[in-house]
C-alpha positions as CSV (number, residue, x, y, z in Angstrom):
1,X,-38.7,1.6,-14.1
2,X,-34.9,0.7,-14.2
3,X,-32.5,2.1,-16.8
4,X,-29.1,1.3,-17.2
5,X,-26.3,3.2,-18.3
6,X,-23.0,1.3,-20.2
7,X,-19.4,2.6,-20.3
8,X,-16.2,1.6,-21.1
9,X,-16.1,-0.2,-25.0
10,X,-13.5,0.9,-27.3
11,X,-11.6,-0.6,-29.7
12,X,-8.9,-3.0,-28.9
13,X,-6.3,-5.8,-29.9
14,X,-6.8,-9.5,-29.5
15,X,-5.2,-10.0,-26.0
16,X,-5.8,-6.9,-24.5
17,X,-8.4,-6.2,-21.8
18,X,-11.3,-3.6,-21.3
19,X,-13.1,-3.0,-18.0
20,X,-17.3,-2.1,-18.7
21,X,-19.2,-0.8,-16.1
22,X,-23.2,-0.3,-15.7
23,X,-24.6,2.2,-14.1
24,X,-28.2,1.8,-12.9
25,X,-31.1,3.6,-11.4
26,X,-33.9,2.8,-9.5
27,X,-35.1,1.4,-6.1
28,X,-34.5,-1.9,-6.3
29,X,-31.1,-2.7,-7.1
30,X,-29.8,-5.1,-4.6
31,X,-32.5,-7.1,-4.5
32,X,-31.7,-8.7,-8.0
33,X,-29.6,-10.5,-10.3
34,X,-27.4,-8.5,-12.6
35,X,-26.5,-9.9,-16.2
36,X,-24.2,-8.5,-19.1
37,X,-25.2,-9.6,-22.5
38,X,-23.8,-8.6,-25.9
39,X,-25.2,-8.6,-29.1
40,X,-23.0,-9.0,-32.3
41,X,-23.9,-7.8,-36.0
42,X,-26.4,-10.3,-37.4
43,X,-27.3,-12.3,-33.8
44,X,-29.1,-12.6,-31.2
45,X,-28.8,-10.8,-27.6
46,X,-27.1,-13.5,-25.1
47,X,-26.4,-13.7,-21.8
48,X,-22.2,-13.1,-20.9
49,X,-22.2,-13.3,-17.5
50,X,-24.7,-12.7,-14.4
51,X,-24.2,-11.8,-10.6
52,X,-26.7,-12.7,-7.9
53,X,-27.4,-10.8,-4.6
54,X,-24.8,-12.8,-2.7
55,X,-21.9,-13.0,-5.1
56,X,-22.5,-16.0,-7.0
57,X,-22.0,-15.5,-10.9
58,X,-22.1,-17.7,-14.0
59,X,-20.3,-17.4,-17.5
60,X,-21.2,-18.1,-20.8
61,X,-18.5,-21.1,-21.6
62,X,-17.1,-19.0,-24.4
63,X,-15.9,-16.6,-21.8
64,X,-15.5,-18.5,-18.7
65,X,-12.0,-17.5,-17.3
66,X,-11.5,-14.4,-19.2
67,X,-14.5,-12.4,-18.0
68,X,-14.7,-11.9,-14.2
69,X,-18.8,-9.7,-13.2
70,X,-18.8,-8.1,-9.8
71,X,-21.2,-5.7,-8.1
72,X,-21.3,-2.7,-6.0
73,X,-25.1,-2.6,-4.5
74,X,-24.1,0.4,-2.4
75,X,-23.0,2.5,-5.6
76,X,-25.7,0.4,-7.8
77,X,-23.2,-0.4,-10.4
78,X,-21.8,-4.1,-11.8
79,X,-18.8,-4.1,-13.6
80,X,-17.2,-6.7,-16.4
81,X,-13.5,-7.3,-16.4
82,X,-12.3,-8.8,-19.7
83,X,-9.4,-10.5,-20.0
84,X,-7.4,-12.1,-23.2
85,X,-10.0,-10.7,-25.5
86,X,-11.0,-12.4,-29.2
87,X,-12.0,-10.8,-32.4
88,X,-15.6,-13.2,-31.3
89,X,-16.1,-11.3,-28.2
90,X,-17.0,-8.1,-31.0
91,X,-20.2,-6.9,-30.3
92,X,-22.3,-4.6,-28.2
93,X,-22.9,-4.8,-23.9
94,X,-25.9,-4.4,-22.3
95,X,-26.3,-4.6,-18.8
96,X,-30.2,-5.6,-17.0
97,X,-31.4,-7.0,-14.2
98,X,-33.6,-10.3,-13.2
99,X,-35.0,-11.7,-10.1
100,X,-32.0,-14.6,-10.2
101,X,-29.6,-16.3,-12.2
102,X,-31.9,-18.9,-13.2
103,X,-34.4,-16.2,-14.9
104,X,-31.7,-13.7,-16.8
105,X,-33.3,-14.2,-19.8
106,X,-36.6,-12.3,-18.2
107,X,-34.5,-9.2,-17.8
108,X,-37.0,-6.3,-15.9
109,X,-35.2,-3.4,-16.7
110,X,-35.4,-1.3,-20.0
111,X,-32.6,-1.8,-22.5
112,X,-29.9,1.0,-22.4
113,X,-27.5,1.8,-25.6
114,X,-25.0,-0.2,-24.5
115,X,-21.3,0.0,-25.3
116,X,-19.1,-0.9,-28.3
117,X,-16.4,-3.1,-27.9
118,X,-14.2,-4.1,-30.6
119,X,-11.4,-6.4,-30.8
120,X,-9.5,-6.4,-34.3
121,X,-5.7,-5.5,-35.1
């Protein structure tokens, strides 16, 4: 079983940046696709951004050139920069894994508490 552990939320302005990180466990780490979703009040879980093995990522258009996913598969952890933030980008992060980037929405890990991040004035 793969857990996940989130870090990093906190509250802050519109234009400011937070740095999340996802700590995971388990065997099988670098052999799959890491994803950060988000969830806000009142909507569905979807997909932010997603790493594969090699490098590769994709973005959500609603964050594409803010957010910037990367991975460390020695350390087993993935990380989300985010840049220029928006009230919209409220919500909680969850991290998970899938076997590529064309299946994150199959994620194989167990859903961890994720972290709060909040973007008001």
């Amino acid at each position: 079983q793969v857990q996940f552990v989130e870090s990093g939320g906190g509250l802050v302005q519109p234009g400011g940046s937070l740095r999340l990180s996802c700590a995971a466990s388990g065997s099988i780490f670098s052999i799959y696709a890491m994803g950060w979703y988000r969830q806000a009040p009142g909507k569905q879980r979807e997909l932010v951004a997603a790493i594969a093995v090699g490098g590769r990522a994709i973005y959500s258009d609603s964050v594409k050139g803010r957010f910037t996913i990367s991975r460390d598969n020695v350390n087993k952890t993935v990380a989300l920069q985010m840049n220029g933030l928006k009230p919209e980008d409220t919500a909680v992060y969850y991290c998970n894994a899938s076997p590529s980037l064309a299946t994150m929405t199959r994620a194989i890990g167990s859903w961890g508490q994720g972290t709060q991040v909040t973007v008001s004035s």
